[in-house]
Backbone bond lengths (Angstrom), bond angles and torsions (degrees), N, CA, C in turn:
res aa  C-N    CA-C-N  psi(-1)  N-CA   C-N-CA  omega(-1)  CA-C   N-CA-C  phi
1 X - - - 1.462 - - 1.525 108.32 -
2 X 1.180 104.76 146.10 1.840 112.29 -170.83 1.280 111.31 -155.81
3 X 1.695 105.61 134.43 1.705 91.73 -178.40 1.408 90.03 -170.06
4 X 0.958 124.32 151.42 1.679 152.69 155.05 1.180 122.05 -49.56
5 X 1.327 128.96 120.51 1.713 119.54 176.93 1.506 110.84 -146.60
6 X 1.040 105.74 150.19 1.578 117.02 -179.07 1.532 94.80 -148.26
7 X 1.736 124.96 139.93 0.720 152.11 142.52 1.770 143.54 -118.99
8 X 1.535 118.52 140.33 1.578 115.55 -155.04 1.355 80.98 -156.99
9 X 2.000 91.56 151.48 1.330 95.99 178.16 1.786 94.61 -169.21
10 X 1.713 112.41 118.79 1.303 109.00 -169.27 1.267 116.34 -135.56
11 X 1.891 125.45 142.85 0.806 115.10 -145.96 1.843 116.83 -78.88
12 X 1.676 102.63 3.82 1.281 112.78 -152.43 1.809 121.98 16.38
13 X 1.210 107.88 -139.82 1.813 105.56 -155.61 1.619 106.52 -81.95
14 X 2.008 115.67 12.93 1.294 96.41 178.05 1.637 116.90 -95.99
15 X 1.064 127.37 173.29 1.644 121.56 156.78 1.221 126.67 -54.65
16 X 0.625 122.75 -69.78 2.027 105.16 142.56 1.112 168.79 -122.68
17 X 1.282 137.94 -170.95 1.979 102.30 -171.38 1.950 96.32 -106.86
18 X 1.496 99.68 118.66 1.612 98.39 172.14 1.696 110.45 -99.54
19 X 1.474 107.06 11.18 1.030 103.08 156.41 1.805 129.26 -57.51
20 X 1.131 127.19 164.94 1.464 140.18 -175.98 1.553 119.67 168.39
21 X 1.800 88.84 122.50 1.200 111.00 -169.89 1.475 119.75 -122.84
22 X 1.445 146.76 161.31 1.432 128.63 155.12 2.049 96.80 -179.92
23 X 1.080 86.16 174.32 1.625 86.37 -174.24 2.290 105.20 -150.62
24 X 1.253 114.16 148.06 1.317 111.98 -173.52 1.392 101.65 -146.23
25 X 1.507 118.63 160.59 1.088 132.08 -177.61 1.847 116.35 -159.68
26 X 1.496 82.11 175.77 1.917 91.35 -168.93 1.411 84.72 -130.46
27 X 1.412 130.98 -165.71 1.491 138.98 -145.52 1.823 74.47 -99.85
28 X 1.002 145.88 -59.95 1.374 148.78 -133.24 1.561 115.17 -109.31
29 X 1.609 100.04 -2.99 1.974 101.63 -164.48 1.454 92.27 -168.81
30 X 1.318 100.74 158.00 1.756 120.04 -159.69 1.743 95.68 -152.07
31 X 1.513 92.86 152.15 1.842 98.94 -175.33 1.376 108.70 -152.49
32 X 1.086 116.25 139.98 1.664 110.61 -141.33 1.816 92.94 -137.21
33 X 0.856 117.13 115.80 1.854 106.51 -177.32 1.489 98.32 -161.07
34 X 1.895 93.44 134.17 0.947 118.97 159.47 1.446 136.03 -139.72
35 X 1.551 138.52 138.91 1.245 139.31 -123.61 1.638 97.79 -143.30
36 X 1.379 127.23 145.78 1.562 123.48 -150.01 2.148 79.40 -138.70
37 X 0.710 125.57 123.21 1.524 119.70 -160.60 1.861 90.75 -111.91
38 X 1.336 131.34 116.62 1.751 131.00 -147.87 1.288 91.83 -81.73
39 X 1.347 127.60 139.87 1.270 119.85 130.29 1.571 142.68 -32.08
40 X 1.172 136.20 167.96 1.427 134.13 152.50 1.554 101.32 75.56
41 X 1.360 127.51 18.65 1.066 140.49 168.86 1.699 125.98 -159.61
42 X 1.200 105.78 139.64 1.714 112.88 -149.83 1.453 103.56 -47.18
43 X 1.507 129.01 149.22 1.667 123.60 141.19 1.475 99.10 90.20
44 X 1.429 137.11 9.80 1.427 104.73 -167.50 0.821 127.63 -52.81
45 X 1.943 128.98 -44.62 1.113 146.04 -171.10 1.998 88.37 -55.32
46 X 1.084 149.36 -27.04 0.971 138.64 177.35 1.659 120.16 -82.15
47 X 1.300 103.80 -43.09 1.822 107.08 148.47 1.372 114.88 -27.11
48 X 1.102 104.83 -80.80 1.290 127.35 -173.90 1.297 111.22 -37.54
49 X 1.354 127.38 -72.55 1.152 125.81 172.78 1.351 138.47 -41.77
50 X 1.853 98.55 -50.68 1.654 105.67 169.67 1.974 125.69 -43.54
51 X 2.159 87.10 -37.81 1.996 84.87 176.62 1.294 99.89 -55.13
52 X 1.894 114.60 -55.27 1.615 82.40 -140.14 1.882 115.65 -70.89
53 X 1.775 96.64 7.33 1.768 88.89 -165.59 1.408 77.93 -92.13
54 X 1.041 159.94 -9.64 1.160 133.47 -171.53 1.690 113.87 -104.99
55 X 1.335 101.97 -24.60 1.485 100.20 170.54 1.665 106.40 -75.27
56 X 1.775 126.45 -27.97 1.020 109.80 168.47 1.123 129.15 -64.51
57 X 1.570 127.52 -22.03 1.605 115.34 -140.95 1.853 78.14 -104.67
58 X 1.432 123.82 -24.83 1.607 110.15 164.86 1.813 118.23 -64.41
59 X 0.901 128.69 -39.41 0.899 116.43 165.14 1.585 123.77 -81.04
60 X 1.109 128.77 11.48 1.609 145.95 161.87 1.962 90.37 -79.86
61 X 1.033 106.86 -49.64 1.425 99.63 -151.86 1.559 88.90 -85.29
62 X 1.236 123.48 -36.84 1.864 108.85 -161.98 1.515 106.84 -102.65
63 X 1.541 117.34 -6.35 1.354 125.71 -172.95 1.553 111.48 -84.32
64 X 1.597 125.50 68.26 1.613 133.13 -147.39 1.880 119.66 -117.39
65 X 1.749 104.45 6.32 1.472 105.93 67.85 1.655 99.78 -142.91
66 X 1.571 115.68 8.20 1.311 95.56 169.25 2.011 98.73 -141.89
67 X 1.230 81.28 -149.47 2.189 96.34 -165.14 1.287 85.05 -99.81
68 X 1.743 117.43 128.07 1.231 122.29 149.60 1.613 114.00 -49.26
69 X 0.818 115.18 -64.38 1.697 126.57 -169.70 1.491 101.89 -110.41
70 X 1.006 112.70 112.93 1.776 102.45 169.54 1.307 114.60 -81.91
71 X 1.387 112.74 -26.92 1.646 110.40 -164.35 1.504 94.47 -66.52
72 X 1.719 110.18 -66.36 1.224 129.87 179.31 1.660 113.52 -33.74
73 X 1.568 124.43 -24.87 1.419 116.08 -145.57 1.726 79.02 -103.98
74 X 1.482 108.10 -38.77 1.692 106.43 -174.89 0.954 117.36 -62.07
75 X 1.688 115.70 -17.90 2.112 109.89 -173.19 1.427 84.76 -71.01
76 X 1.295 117.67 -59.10 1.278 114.32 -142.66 1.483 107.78 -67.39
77 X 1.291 117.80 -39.68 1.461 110.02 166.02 1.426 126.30 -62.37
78 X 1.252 120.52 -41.32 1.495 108.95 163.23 1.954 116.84 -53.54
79 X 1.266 136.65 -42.06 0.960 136.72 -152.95 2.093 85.05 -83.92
80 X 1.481 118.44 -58.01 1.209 115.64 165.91 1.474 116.97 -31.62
81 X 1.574 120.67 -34.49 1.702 99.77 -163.34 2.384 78.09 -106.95
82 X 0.637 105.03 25.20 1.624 106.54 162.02 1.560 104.39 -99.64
83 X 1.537 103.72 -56.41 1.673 90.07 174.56 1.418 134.38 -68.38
84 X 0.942 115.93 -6.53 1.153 138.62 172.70 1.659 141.30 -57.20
85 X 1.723 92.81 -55.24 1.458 125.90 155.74 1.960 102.02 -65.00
86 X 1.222 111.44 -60.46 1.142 123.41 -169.08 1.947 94.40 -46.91
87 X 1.434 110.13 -60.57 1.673 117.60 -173.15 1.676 111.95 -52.48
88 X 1.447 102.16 -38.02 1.569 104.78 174.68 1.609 113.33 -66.10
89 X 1.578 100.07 -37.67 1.892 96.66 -172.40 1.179 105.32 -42.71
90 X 1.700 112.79 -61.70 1.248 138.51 -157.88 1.373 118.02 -55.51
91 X 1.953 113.57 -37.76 1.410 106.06 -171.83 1.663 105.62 -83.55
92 X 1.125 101.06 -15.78 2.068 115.66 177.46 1.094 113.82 -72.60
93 X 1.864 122.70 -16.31 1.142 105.69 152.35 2.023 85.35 87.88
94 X 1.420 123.34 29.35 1.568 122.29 -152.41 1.422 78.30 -115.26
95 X 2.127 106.43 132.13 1.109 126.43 162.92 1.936 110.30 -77.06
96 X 0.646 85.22 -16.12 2.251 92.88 172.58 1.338 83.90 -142.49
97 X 1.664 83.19 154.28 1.426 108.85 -171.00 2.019 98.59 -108.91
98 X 1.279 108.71 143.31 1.352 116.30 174.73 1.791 93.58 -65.41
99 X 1.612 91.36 156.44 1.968 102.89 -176.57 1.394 101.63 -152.86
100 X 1.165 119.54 178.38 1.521 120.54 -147.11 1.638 92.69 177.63
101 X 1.215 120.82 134.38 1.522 133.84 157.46 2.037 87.95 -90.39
102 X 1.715 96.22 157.33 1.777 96.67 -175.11 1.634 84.93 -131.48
103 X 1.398 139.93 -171.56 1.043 164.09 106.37 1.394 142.76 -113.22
104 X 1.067 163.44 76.06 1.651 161.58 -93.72 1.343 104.61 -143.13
105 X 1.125 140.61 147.13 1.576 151.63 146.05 1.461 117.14 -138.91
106 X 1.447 104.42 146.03 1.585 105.55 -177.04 1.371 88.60 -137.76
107 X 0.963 95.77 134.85 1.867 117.49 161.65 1.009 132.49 -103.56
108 X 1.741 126.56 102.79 1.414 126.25 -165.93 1.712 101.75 -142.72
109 X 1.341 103.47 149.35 1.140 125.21 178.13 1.695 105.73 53.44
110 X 1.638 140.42 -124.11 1.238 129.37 148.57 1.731 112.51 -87.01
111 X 1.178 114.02 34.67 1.483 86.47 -179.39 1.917 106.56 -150.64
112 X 1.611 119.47 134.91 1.483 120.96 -174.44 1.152 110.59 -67.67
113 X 1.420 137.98 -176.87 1.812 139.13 174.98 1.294 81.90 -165.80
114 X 1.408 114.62 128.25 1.682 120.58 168.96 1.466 112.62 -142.14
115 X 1.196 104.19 162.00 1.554 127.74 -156.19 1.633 115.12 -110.37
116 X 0.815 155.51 128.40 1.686 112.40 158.60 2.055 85.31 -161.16
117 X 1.525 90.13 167.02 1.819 104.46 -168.35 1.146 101.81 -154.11
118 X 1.466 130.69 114.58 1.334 122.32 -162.76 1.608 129.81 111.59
119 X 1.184 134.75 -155.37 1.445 131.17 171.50 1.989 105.27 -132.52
120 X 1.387 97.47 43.14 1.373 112.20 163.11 1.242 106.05 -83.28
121 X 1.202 144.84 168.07 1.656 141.88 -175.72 1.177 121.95 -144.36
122 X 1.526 141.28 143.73 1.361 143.15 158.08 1.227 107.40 -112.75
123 X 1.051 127.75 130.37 1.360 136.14 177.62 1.682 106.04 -121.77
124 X 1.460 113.43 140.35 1.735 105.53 -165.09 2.033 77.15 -137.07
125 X 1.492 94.16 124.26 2.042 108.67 161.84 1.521 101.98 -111.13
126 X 1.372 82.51 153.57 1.842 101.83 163.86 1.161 102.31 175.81
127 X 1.788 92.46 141.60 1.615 95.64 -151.85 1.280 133.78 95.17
128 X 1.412 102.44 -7.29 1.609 80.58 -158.23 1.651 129.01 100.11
129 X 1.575 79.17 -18.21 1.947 86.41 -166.81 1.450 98.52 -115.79
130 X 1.685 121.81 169.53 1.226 130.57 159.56 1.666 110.71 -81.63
131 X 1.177 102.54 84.98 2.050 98.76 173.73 1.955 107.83 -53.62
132 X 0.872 112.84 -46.81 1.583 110.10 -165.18 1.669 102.99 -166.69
133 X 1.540 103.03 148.07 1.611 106.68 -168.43 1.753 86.11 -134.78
134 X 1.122 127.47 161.22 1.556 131.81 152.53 1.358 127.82 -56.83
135 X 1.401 143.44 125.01 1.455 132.81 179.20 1.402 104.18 -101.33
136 X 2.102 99.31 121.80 1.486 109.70 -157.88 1.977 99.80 -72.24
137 X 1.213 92.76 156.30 1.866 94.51 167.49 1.170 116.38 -86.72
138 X 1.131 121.46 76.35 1.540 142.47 -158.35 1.560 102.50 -137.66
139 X 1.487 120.36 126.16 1.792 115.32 173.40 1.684 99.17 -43.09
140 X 1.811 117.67 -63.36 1.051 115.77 -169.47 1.597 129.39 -29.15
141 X 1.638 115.12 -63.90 1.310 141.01 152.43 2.000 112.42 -30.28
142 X 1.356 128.76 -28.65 1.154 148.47 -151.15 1.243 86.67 -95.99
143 X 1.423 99.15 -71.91 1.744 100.63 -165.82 1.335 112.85 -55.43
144 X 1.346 109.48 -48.14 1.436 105.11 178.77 1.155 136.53 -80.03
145 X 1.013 113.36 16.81 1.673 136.80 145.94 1.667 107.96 -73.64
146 X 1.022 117.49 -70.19 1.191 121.16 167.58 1.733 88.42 137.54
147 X 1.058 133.14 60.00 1.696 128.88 -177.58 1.380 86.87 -122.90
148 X 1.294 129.50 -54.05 1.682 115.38 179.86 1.818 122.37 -127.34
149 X 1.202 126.49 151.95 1.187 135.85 174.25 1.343 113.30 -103.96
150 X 1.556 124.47 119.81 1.314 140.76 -167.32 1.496 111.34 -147.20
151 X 1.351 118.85 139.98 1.665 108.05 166.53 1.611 115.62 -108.86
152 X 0.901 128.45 155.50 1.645 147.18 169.67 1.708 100.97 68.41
153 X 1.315 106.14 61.63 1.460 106.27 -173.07 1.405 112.28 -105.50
154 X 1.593 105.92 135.74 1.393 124.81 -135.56 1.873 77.84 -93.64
155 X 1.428 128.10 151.03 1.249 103.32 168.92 1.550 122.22 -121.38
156 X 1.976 118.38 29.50 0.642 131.49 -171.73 2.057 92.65 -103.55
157 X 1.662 128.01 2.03 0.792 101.23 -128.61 1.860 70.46 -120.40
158 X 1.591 116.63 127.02 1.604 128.06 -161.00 2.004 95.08 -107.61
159 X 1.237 92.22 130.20 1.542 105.26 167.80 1.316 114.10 -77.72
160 X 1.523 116.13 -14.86 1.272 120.94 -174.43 1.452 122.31 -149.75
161 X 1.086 103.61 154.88 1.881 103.60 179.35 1.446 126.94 162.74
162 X 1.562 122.48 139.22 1.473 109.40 -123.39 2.234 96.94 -78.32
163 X 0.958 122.66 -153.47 1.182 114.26 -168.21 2.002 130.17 45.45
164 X 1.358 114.51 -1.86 1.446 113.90 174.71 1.172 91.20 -76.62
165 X 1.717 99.20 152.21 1.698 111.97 156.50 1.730 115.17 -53.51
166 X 1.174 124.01 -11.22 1.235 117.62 -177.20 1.572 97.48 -83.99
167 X 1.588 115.76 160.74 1.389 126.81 145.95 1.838 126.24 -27.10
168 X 1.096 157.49 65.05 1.201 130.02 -160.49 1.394 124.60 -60.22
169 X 1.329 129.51 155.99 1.651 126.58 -173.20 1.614 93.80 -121.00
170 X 1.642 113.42 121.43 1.092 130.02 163.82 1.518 123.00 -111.09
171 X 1.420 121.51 175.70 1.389 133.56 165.56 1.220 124.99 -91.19
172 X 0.861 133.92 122.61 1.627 111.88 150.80 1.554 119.38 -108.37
173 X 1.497 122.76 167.76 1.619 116.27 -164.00 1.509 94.50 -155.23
174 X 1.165 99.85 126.58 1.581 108.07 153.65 1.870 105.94 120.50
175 X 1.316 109.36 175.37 1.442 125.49 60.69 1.673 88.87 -116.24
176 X 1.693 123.82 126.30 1.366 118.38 160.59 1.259 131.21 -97.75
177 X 1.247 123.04 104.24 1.533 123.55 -170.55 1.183 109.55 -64.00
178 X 1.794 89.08 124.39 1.465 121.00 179.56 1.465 109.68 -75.58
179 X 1.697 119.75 148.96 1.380 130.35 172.27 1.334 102.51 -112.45
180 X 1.392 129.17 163.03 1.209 153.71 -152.73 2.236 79.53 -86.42
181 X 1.208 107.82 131.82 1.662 134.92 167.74 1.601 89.30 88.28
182 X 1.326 111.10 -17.78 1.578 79.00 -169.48 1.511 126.37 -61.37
183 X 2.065 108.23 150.91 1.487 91.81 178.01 1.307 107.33 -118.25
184 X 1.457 126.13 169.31 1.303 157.13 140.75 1.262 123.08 -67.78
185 X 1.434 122.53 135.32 1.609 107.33 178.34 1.912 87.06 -148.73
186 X 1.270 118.08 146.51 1.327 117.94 169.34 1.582 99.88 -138.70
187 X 1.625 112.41 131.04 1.149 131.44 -170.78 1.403 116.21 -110.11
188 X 1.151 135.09 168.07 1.868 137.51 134.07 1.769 96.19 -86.53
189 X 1.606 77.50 164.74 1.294 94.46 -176.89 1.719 116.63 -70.32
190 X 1.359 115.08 6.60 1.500 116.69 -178.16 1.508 101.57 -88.33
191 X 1.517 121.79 -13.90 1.344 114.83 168.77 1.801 101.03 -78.71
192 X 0.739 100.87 -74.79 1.622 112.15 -153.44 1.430 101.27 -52.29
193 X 1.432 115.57 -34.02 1.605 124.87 179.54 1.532 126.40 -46.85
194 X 1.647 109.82 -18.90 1.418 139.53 -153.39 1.189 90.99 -129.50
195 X 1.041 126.92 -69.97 1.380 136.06 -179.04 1.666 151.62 -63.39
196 X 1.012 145.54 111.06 1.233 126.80 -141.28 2.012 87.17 -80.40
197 X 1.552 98.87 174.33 1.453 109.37 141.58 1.432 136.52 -58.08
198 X 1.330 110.76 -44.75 1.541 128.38 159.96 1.725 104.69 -31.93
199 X 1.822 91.22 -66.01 1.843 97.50 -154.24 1.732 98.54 -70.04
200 X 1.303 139.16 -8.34 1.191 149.05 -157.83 1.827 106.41 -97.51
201 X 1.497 89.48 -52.12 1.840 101.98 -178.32 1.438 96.34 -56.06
202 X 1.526 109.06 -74.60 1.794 117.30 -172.30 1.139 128.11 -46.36
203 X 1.209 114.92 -45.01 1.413 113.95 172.15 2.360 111.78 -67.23
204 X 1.700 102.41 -37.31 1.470 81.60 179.92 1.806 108.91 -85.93
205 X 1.078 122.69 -19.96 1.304 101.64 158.52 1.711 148.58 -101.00
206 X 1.372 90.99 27.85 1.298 105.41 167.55 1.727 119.41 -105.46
207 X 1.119 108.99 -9.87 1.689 130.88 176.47 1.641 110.36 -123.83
208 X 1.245 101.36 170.11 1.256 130.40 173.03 2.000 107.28 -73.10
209 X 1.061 108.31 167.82 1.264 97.24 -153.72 1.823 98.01 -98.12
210 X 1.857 105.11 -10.24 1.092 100.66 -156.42 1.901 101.69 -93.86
211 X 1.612 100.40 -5.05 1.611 125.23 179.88 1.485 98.62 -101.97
212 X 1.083 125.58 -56.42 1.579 134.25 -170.68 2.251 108.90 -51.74
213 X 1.573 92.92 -43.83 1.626 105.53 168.45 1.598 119.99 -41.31
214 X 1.654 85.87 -76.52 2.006 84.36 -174.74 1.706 97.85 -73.27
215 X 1.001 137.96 -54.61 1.583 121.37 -175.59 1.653 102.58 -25.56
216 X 0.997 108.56 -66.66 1.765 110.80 -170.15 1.704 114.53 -45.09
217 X 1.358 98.31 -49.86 1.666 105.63 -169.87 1.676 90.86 -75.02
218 X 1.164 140.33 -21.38 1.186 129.17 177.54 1.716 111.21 -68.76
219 X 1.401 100.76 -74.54 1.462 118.06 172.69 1.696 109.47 -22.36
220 X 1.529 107.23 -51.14 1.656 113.67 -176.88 2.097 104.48 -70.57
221 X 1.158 104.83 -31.61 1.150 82.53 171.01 1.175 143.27 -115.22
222 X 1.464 104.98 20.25 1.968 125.54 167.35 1.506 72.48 -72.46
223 X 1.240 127.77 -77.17 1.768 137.54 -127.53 1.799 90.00 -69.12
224 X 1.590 129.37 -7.41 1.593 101.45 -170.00 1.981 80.13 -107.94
225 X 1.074 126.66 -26.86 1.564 130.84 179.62 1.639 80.40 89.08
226 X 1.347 103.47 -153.62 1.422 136.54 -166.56 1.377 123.54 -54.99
227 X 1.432 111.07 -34.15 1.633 140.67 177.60 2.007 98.13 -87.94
228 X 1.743 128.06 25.35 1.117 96.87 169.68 1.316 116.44 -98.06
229 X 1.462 117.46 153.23 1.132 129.38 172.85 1.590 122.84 -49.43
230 X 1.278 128.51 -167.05 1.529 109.31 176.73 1.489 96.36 -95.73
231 X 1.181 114.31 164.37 1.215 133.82 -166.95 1.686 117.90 -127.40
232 X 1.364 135.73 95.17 1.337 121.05 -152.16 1.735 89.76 -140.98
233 X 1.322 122.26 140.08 1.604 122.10 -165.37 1.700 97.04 -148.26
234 X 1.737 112.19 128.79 1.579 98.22 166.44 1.629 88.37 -149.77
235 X 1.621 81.51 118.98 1.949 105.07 175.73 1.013 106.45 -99.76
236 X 1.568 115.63 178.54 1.649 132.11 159.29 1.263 111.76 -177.53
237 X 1.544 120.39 154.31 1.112 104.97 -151.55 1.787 83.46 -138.01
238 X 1.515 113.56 135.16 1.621 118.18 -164.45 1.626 116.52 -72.38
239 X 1.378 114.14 125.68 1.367 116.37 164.53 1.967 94.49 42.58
240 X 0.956 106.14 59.84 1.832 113.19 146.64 1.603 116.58 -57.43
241 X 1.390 107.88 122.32 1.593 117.15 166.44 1.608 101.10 -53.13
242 X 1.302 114.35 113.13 1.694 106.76 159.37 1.737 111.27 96.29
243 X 1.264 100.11 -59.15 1.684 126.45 -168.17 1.522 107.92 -44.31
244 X 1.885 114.91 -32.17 1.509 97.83 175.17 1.318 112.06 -99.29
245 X 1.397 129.22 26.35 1.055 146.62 168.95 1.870 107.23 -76.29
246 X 1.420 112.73 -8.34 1.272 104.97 -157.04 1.699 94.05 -123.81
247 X 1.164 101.05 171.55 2.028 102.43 178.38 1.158 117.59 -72.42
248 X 1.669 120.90 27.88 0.918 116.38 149.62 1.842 139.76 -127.95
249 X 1.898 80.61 19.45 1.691 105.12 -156.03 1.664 87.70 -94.55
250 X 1.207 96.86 154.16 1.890 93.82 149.05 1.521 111.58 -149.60
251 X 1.299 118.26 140.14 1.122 147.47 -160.97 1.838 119.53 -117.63
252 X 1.504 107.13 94.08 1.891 112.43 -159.19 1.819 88.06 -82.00
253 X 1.174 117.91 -11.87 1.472 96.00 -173.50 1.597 135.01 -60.20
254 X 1.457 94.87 -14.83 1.512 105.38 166.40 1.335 116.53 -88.22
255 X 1.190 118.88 -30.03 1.451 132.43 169.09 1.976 107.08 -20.94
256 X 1.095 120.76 143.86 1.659 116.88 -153.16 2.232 78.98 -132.75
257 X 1.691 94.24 135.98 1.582 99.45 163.84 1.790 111.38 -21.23
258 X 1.277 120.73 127.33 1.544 114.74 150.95 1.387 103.83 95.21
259 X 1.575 115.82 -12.84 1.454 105.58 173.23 1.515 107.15 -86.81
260 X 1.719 119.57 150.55 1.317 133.21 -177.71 1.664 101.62 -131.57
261 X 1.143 113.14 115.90 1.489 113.72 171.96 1.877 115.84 -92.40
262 X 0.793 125.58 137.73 1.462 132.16 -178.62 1.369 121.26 -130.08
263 X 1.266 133.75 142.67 1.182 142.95 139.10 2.021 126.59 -103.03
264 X 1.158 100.01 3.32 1.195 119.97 174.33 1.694 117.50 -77.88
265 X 1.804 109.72 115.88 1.490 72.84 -161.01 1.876 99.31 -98.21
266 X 1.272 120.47 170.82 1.717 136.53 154.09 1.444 104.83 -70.94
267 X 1.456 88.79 153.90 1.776 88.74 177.83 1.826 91.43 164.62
268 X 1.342 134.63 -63.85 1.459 152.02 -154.61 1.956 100.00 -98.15
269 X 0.973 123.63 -36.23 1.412 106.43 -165.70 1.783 111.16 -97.53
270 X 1.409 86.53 138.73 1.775 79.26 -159.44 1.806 80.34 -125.55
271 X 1.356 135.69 -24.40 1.779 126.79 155.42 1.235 110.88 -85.14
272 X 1.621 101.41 137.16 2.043 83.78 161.14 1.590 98.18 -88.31
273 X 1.313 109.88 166.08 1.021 126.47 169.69 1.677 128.73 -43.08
274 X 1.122 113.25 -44.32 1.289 111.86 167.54 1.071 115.01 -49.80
275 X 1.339 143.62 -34.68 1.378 141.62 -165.94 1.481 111.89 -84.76
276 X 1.198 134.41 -25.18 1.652 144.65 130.36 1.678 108.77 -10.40
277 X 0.949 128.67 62.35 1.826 110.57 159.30 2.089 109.19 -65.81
278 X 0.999 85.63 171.84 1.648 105.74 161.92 1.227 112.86 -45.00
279 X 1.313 108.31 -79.24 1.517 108.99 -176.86 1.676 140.20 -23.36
280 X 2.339 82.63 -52.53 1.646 104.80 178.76 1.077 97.46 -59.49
281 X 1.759 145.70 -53.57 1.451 151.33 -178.44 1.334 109.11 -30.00
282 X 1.828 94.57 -78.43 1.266 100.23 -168.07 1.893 119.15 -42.62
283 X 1.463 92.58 -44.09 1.670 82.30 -165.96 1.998 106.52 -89.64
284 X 1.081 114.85 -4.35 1.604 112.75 141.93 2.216 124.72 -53.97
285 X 1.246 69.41 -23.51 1.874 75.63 -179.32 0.928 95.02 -103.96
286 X 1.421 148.73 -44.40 1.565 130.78 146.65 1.314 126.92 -15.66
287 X 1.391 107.33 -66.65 1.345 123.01 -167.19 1.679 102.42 -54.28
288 X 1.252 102.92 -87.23 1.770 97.87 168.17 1.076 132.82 -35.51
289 X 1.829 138.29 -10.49 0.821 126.64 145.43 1.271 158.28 -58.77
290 X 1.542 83.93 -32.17 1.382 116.80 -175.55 1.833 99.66 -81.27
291 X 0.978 109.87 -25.66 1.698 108.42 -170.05 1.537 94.09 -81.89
292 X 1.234 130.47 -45.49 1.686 137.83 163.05 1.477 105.94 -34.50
293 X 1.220 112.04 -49.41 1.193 108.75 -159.15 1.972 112.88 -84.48
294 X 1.529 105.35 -34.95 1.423 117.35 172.68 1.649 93.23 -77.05
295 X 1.345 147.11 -40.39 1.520 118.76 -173.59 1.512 113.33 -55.97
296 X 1.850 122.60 -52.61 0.776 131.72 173.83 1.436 128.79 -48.65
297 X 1.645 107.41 -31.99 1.792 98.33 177.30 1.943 96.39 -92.45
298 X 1.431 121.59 19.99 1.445 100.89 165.54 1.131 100.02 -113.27
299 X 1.606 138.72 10.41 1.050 137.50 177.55 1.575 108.40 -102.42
300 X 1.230 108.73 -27.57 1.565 102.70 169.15 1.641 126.52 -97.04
């Protein structure tokens, strides 16, 4: 397996970046995740972080050297890095719970499987062309599908996203067989927010992915000025002639049984996920509810 990658991630005009991104692999499979950490609610940058360590350290553990099921392996890891956030609210004793939009891709054999919850994005070119982008869980995104009719719809405003006390509702996609140049690109919404689809397609398939990256995150943040959001982008572009030959290629074929490469870092998860049943969840979403619910009747 061989492929091209460039990754960027900037704090533009906020106080900080709750963006978080990183991607890992074994000789035979690759995992690509990136996490949009929400405003207007405590810790995102800690949201954020908890998916991708927890979607990594499952695929560390089941990736031997690859995912039986990818579709199957991504629910469960997305819903795992939901409980997760949810397990941290709870032991912090947190009246709001930290939240996070996620997006996921794994690359195995010729073909991607992706995940995503929120208005995080994957966008896949070839050709030249945009083959398929993610549709965010956003009313905006909704309507214009044509699934719901709404007026004055805000389009920053997500029905879903992992860490709420609610259930979250995700996608999954694929497996789509990949062709030789095609690329991948996964964004926050501070790219695409600024940016058209147009300016996103052209610019990544007219360049290299490792030139095509910062051009984009730049472009998005002349065009938001001072007020931009964070801006965080991780592409790759499949089995390049030559291209992982260079310091920016990587190449799993040397990769030996049992090795796991990472850029994802540890630091926040002190359960793995498996140790999470239902129950512990459920009554963590209890727990915080109930504290929601006693602040509010001493406030009124």
């Amino acid at each position: 397996m061989k492929f091209s990658v460039f990754q960027v991630s900037r704090r533009g005009g906020r106080a900080k970046n709750e963006d978080r991104m990183g991607y890992c692999y074994t000789r035979e499979s690759g995992l690509f995740v990136l996490a949009d950490g929400m405003g207007g609610h405590p810790e995102g940058e800690v949201a954020a972080q908890l998916a991708l360590q927890t979607i990594a350290a499952l695929y560390q553990k089941e990736a031997r050297p690859i995912i039986e099921d990818t579709a199957e392996f991504l629910s469960i890891a997305v819903m795992a890095a939901h409980h997760q956030i949810i397990h941290y609210a709870s032991e912090k004793g947190m009246l709001d719970t930290p939240r996070t939009t996620v997006v996921a891709v794994i690359l195995q054999g010729a073909g991607a499987t992706w995940a995503h919850c929120g208005d995080s994005r994957l966008y896949v070119v070839r050709d030249g062309e945009l083959l398929t982008r993610t549709r965010d869980h956003s009313y905006l995104e909704q309507q214009s599908a044509g699934v719901i009719k709404l007026e004055n719809i805000n389009r920053n405003i997500l029905f879903t996203c992992l860490g709420s006390p609610t259930k979250p509702v995700f996608d999954i996609t694929g497996p789509v067989i990949l062709q030789q140049g095609d690329k991948l690109l996964l964004c926050s919404d501070g790219l695409w927010g600024t940016l058209s689809d147009e300016e996103i397609v052209t610019q990544l398939a007219s360049k290299s992915v490792s030139d095509a990256v910062p051009d984009l995150v730049e472009a998005a943040l002349r065009s938001a000025g001072e007020h931009s959001d964070n801006v965080t982008v991780l592409a790759m572009e499949w089995e390049t002639p030559d291209a992982f030959e260079s310091t920016r290629g990587v190449s799993t074929d040397s990769v030996m049984d049992g090795v796991f490469a990472s850029t994802i870092q540890a630091g926040l998860l002190d359960t793995m996920p498996d140790e999470l049943d239902e129950a512990t969840i459920e009554k963590s979403i209890a727990e915080i509810n109930e504290a929601i619910r006693r602040t509010a009747a001493r406030r009124a």
